[in-house]
mmJSON file of the N, C-alpha and C atoms, coordinates in Angstrom:
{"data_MODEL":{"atom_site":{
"group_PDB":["ATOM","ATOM","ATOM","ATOM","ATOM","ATOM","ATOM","ATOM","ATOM","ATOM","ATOM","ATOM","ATOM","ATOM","ATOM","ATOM","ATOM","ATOM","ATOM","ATOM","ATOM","ATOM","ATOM","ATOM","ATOM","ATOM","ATOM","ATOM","ATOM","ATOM","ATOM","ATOM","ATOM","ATOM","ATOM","ATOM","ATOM","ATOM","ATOM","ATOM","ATOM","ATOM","ATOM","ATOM","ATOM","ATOM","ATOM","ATOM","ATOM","ATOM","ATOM","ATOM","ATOM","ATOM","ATOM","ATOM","ATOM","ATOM","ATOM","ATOM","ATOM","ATOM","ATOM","ATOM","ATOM","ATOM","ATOM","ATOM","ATOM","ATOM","ATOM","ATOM","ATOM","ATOM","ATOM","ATOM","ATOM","ATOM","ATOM","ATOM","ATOM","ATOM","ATOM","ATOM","ATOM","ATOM","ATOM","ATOM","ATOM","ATOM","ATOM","ATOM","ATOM","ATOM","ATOM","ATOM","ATOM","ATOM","ATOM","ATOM","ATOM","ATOM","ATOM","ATOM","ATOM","ATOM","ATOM","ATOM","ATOM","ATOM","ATOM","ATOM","ATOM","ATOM","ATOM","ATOM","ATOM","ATOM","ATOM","ATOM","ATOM","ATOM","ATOM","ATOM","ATOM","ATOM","ATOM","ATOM","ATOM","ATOM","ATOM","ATOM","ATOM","ATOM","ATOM","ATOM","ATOM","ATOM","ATOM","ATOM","ATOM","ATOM","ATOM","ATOM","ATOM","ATOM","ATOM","ATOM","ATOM","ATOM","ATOM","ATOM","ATOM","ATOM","ATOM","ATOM","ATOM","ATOM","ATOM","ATOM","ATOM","ATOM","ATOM","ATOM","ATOM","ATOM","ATOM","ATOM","ATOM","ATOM","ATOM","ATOM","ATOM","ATOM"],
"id":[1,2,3,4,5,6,7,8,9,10,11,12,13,14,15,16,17,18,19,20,21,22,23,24,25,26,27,28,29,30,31,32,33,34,35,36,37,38,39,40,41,42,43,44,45,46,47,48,49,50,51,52,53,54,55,56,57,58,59,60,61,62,63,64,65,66,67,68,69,70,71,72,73,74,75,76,77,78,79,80,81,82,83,84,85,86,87,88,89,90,91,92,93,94,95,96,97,98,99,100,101,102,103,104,105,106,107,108,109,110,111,112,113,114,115,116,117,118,119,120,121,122,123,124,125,126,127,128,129,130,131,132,133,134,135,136,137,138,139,140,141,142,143,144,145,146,147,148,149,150,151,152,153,154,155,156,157,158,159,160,161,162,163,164,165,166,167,168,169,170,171,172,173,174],
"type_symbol":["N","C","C","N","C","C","N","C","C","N","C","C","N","C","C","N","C","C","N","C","C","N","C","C","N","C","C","N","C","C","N","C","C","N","C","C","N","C","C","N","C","C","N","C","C","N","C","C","N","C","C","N","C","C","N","C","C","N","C","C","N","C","C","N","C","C","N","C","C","N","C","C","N","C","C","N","C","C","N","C","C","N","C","C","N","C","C","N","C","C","N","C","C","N","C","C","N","C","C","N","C","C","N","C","C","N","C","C","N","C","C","N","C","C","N","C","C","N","C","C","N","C","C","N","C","C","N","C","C","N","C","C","N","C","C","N","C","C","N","C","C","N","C","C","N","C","C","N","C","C","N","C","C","N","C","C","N","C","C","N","C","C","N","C","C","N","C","C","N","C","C","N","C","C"],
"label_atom_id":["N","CA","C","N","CA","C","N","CA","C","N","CA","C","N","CA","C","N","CA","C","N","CA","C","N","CA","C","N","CA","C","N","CA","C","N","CA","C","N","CA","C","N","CA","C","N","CA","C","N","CA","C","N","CA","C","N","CA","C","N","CA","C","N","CA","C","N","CA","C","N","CA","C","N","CA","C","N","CA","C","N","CA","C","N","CA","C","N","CA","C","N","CA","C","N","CA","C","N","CA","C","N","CA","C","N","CA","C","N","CA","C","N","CA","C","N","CA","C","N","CA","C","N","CA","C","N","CA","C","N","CA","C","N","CA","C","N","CA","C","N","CA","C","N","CA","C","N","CA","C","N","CA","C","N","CA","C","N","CA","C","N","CA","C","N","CA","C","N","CA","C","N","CA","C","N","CA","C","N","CA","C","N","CA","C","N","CA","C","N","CA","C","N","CA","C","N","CA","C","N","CA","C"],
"label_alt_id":[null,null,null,null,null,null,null,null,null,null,null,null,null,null,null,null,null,null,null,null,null,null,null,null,null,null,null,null,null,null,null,null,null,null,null,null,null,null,null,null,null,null,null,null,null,null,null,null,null,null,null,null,null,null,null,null,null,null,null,null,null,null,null,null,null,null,null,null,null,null,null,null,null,null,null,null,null,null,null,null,null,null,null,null,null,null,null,null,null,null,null,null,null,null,null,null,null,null,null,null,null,null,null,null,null,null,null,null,null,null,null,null,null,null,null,null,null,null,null,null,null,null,null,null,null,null,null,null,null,null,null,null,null,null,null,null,null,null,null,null,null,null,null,null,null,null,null,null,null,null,null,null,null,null,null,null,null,null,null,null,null,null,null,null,null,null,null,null,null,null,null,null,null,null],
"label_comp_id":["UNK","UNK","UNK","UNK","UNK","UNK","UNK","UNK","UNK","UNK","UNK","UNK","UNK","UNK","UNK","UNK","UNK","UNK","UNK","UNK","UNK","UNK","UNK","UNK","UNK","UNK","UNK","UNK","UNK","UNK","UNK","UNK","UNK","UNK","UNK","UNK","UNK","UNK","UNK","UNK","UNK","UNK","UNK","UNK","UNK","UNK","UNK","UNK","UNK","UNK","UNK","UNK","UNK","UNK","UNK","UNK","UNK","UNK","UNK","UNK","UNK","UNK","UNK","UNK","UNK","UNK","UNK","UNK","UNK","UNK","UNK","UNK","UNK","UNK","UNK","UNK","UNK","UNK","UNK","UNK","UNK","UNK","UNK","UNK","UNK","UNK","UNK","UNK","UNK","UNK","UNK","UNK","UNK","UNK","UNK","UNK","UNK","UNK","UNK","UNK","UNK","UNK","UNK","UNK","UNK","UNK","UNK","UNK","UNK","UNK","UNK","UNK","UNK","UNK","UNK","UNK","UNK","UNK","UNK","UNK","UNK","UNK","UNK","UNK","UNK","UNK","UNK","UNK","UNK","UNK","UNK","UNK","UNK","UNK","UNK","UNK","UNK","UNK","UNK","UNK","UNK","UNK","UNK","UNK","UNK","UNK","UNK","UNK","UNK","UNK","UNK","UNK","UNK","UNK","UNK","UNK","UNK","UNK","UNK","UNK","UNK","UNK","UNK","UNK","UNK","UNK","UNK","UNK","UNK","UNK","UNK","UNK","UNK","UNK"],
"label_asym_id":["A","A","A","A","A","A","A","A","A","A","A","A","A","A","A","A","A","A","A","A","A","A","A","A","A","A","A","A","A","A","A","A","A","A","A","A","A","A","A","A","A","A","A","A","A","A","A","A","A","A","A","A","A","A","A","A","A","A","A","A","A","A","A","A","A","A","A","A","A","A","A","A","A","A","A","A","A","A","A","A","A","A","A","A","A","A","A","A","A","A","A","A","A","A","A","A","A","A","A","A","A","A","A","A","A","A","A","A","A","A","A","A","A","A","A","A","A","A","A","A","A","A","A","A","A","A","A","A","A","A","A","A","A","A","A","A","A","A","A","A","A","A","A","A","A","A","A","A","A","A","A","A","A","A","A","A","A","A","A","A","A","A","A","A","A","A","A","A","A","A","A","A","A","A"],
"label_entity_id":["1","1","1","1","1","1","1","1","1","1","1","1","1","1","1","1","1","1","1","1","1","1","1","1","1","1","1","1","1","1","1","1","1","1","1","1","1","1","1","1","1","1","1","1","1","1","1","1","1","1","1","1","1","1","1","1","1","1","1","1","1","1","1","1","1","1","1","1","1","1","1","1","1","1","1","1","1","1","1","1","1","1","1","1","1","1","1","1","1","1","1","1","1","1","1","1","1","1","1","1","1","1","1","1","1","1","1","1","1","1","1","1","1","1","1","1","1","1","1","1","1","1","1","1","1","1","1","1","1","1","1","1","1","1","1","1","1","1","1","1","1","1","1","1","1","1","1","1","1","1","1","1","1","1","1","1","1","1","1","1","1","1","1","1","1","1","1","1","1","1","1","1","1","1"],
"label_seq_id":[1,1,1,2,2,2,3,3,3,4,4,4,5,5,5,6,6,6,7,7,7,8,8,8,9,9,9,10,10,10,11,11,11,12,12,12,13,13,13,14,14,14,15,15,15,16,16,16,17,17,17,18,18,18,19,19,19,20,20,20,21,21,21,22,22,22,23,23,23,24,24,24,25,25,25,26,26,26,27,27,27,28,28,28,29,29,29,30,30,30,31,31,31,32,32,32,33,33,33,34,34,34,35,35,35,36,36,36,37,37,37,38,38,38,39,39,39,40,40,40,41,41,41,42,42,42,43,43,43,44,44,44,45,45,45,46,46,46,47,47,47,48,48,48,49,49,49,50,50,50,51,51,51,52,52,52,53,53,53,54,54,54,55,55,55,56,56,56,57,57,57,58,58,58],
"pdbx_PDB_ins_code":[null,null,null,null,null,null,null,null,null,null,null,null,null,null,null,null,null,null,null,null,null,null,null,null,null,null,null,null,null,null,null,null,null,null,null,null,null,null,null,null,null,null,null,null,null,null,null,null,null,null,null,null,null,null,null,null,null,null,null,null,null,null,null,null,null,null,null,null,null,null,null,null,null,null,null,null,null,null,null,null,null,null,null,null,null,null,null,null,null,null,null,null,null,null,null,null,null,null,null,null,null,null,null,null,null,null,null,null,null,null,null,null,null,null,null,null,null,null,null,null,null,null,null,null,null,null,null,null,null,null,null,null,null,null,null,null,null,null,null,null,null,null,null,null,null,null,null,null,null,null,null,null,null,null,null,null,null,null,null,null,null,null,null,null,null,null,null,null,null,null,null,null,null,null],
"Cartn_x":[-62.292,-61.422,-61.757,-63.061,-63.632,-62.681,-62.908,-62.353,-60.856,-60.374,-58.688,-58.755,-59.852,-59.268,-59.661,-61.241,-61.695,-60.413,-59.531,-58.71,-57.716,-57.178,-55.844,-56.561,-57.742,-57.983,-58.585,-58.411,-59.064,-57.738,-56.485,-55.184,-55.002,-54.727,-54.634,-55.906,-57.45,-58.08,-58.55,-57.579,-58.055,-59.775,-60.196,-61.693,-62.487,-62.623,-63.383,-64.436,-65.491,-66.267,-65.638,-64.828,-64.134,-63.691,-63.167,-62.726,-64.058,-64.787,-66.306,-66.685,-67.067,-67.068,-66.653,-65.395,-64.206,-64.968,-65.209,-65.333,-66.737,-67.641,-68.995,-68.481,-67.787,-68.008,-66.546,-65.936,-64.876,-65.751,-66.991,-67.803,-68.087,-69.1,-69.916,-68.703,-68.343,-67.362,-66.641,-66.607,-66.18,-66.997,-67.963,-69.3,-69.752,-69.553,-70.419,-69.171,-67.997,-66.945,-66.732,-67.685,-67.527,-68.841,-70.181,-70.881,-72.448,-72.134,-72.839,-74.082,-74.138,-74.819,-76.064,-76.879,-77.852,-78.17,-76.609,-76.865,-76.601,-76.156,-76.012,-77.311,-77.419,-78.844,-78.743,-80.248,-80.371,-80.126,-79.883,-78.908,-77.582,-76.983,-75.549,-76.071,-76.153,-76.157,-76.828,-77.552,-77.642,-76.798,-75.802,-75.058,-74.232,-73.804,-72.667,-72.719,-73.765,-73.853,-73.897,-74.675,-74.366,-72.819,-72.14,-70.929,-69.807,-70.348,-69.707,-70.124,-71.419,-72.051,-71.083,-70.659,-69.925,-68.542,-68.221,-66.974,-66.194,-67.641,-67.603,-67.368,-68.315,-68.237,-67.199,-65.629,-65.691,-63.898],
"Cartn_y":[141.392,140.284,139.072,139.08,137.199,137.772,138.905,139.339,138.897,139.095,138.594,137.211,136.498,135.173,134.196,135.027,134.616,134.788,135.848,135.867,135.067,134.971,133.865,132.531,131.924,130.749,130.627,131.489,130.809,130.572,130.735,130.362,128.92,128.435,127.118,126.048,126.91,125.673,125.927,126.921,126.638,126.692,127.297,127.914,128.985,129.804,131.145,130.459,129.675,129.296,128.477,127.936,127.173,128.622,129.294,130.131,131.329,131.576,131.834,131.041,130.107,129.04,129.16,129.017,129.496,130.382,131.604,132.985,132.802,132.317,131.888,131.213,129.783,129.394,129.873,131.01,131.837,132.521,133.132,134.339,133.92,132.617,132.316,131.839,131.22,130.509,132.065,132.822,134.167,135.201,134.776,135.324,134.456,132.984,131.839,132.108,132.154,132.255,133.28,134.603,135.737,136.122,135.34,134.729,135.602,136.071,136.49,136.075,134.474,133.612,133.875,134.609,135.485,136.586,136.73,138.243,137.799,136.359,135.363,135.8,136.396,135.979,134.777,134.694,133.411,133.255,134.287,134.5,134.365,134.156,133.843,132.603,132.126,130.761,129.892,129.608,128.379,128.082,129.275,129.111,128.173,129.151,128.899,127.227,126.89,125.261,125.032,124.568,124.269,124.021,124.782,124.676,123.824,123.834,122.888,121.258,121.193,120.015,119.52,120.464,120.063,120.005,120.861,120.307,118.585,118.277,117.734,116.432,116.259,115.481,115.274,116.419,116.116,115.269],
"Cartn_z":[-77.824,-77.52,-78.385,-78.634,-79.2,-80.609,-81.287,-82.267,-82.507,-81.81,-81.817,-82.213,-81.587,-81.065,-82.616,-82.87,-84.438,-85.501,-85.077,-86.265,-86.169,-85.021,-84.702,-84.786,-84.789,-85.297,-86.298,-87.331,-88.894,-89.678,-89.436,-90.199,-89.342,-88.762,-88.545,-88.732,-88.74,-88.97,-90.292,-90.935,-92.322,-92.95,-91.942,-92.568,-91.844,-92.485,-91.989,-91.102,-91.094,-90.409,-88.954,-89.269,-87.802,-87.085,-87.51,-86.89,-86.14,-86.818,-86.265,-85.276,-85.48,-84.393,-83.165,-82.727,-81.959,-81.469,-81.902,-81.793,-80.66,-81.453,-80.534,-79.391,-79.261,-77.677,-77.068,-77.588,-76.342,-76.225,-76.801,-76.219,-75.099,-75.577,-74.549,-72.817,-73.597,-72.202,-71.304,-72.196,-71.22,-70.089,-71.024,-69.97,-69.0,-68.835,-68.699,-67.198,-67.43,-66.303,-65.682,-66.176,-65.478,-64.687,-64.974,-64.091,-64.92,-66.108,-66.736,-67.917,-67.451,-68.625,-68.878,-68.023,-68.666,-69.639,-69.4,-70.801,-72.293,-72.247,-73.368,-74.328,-75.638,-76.281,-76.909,-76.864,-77.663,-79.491,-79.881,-81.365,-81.445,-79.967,-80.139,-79.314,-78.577,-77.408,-78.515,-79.243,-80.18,-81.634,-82.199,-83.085,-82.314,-80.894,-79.98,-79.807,-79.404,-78.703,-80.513,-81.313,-82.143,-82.77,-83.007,-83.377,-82.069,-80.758,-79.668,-80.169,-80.421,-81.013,-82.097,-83.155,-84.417,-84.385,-83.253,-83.143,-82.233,-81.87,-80.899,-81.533,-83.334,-83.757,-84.547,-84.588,-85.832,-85.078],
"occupancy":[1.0,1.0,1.0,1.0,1.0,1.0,1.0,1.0,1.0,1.0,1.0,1.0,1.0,1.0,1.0,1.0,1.0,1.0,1.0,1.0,1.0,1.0,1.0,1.0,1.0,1.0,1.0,1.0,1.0,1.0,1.0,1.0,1.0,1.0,1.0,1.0,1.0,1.0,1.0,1.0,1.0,1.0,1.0,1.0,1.0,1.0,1.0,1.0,1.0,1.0,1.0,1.0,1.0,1.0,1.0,1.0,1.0,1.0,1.0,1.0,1.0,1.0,1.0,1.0,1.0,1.0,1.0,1.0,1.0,1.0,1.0,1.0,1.0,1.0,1.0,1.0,1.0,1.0,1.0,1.0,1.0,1.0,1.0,1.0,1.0,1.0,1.0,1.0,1.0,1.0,1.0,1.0,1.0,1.0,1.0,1.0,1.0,1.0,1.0,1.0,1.0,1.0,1.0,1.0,1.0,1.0,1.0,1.0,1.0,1.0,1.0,1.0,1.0,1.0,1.0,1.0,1.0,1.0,1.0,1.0,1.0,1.0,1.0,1.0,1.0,1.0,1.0,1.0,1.0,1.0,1.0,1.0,1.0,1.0,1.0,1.0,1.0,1.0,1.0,1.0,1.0,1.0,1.0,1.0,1.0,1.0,1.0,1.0,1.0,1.0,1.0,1.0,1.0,1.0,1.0,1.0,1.0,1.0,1.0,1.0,1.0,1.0,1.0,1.0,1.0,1.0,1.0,1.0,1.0,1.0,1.0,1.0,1.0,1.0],
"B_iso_or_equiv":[0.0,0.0,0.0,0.0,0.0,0.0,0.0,0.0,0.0,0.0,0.0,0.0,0.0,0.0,0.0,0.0,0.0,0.0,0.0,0.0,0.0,0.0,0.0,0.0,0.0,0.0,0.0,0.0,0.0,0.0,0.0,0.0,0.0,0.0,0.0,0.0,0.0,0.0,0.0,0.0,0.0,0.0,0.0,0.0,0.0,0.0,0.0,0.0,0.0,0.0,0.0,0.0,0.0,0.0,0.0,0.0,0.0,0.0,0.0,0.0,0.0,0.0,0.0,0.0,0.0,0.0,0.0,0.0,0.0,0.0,0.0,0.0,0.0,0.0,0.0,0.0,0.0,0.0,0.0,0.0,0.0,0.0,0.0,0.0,0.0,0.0,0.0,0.0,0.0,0.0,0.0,0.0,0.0,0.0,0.0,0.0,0.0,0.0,0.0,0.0,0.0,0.0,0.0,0.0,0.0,0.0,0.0,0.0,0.0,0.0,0.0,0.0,0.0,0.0,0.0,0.0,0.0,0.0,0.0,0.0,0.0,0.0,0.0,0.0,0.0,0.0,0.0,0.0,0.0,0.0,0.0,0.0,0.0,0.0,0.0,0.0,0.0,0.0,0.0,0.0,0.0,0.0,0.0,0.0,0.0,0.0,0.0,0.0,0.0,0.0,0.0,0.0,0.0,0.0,0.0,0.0,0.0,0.0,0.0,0.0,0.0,0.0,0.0,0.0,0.0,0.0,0.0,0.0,0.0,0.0,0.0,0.0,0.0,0.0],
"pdbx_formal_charge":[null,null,null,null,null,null,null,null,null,null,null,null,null,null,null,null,null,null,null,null,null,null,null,null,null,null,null,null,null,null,null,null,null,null,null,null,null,null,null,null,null,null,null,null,null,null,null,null,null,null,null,null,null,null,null,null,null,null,null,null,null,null,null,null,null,null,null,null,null,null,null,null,null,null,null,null,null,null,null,null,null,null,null,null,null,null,null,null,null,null,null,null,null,null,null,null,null,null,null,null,null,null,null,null,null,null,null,null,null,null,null,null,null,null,null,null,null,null,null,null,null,null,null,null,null,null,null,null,null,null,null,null,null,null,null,null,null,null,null,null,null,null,null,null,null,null,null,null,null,null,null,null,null,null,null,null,null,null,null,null,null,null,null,null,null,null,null,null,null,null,null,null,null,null],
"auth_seq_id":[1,1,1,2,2,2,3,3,3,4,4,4,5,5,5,6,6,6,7,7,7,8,8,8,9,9,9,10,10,10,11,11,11,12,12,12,13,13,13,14,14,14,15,15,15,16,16,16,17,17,17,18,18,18,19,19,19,20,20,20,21,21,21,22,22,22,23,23,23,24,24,24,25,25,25,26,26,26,27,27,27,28,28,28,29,29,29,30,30,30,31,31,31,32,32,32,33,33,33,34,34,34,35,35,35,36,36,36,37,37,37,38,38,38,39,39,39,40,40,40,41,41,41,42,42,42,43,43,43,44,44,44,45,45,45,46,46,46,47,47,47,48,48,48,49,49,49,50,50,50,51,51,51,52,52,52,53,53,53,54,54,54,55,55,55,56,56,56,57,57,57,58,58,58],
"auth_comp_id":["UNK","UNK","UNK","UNK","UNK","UNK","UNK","UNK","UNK","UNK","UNK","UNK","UNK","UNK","UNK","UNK","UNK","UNK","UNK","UNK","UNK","UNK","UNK","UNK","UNK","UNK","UNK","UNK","UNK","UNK","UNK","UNK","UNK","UNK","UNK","UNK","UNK","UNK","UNK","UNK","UNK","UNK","UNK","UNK","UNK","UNK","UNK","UNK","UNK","UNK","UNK","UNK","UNK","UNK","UNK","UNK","UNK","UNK","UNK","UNK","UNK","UNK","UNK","UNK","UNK","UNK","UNK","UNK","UNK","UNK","UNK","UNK","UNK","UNK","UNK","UNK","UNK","UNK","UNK","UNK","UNK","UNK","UNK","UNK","UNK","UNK","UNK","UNK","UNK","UNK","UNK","UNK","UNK","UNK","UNK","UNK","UNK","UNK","UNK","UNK","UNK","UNK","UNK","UNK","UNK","UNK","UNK","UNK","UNK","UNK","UNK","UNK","UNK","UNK","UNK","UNK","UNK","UNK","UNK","UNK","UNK","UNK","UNK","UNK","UNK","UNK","UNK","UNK","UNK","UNK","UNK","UNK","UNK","UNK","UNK","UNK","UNK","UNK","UNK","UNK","UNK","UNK","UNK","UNK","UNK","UNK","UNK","UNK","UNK","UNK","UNK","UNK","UNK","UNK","UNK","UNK","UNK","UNK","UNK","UNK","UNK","UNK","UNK","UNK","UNK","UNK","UNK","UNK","UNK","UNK","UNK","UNK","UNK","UNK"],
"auth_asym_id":["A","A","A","A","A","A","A","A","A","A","A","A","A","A","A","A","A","A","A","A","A","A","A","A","A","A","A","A","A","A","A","A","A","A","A","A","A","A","A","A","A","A","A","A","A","A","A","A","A","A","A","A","A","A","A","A","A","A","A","A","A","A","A","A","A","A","A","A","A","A","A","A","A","A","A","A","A","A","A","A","A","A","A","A","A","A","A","A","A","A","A","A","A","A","A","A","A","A","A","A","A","A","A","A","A","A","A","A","A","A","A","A","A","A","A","A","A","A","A","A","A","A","A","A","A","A","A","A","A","A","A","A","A","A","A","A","A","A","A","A","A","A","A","A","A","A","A","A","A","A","A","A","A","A","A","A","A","A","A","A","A","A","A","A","A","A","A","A","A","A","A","A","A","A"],
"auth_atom_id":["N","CA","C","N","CA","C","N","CA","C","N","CA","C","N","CA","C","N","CA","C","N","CA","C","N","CA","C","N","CA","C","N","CA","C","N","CA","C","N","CA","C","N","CA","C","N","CA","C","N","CA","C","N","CA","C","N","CA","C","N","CA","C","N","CA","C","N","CA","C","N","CA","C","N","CA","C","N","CA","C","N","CA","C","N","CA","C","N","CA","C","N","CA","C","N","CA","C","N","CA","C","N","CA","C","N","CA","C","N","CA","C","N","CA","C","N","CA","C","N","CA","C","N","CA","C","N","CA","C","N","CA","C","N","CA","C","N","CA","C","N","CA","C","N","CA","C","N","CA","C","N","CA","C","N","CA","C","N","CA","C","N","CA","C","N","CA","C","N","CA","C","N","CA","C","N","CA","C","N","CA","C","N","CA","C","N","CA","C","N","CA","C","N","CA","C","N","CA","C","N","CA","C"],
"pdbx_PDB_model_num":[1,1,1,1,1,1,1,1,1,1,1,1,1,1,1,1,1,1,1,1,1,1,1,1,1,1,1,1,1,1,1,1,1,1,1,1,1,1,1,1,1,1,1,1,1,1,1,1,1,1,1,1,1,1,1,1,1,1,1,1,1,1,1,1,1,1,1,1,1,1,1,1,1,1,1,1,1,1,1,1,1,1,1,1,1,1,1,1,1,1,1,1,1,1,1,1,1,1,1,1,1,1,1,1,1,1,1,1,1,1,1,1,1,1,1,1,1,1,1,1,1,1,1,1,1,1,1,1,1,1,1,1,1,1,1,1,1,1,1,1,1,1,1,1,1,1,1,1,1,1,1,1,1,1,1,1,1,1,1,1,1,1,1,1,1,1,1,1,1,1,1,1,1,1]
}}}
């Protein structure tokens, strides 16, 4: 599913990495709402917040 969503958002934000991005906090936010935030690793949960951080700024 995050797969779909990485691809339908790198044509509007115009960069492979925004669209990665995306991809990280729908992961996380999908698990985080399905009550699963432990199975989060910590190789995806700090790209993930990271890129919330950068989008946060931009």
């Amino acid at each position: 599913m995050t797969f779909v969503v990485c691809a339908a958002a790198m044509p509007p934000a115009c960069a492979i990495a925004h669209g990665i991005g995306f991809g990280f906090i729908v992961y996380m936010g999908v698990r985080a709402l399905a009550g699963r935030v432990w199975d989060i690793h910590p190789a995806t949960a700090i790209p993930g917040i990271l890129f919330v951080y950068k989008f946060a700024l931009i």
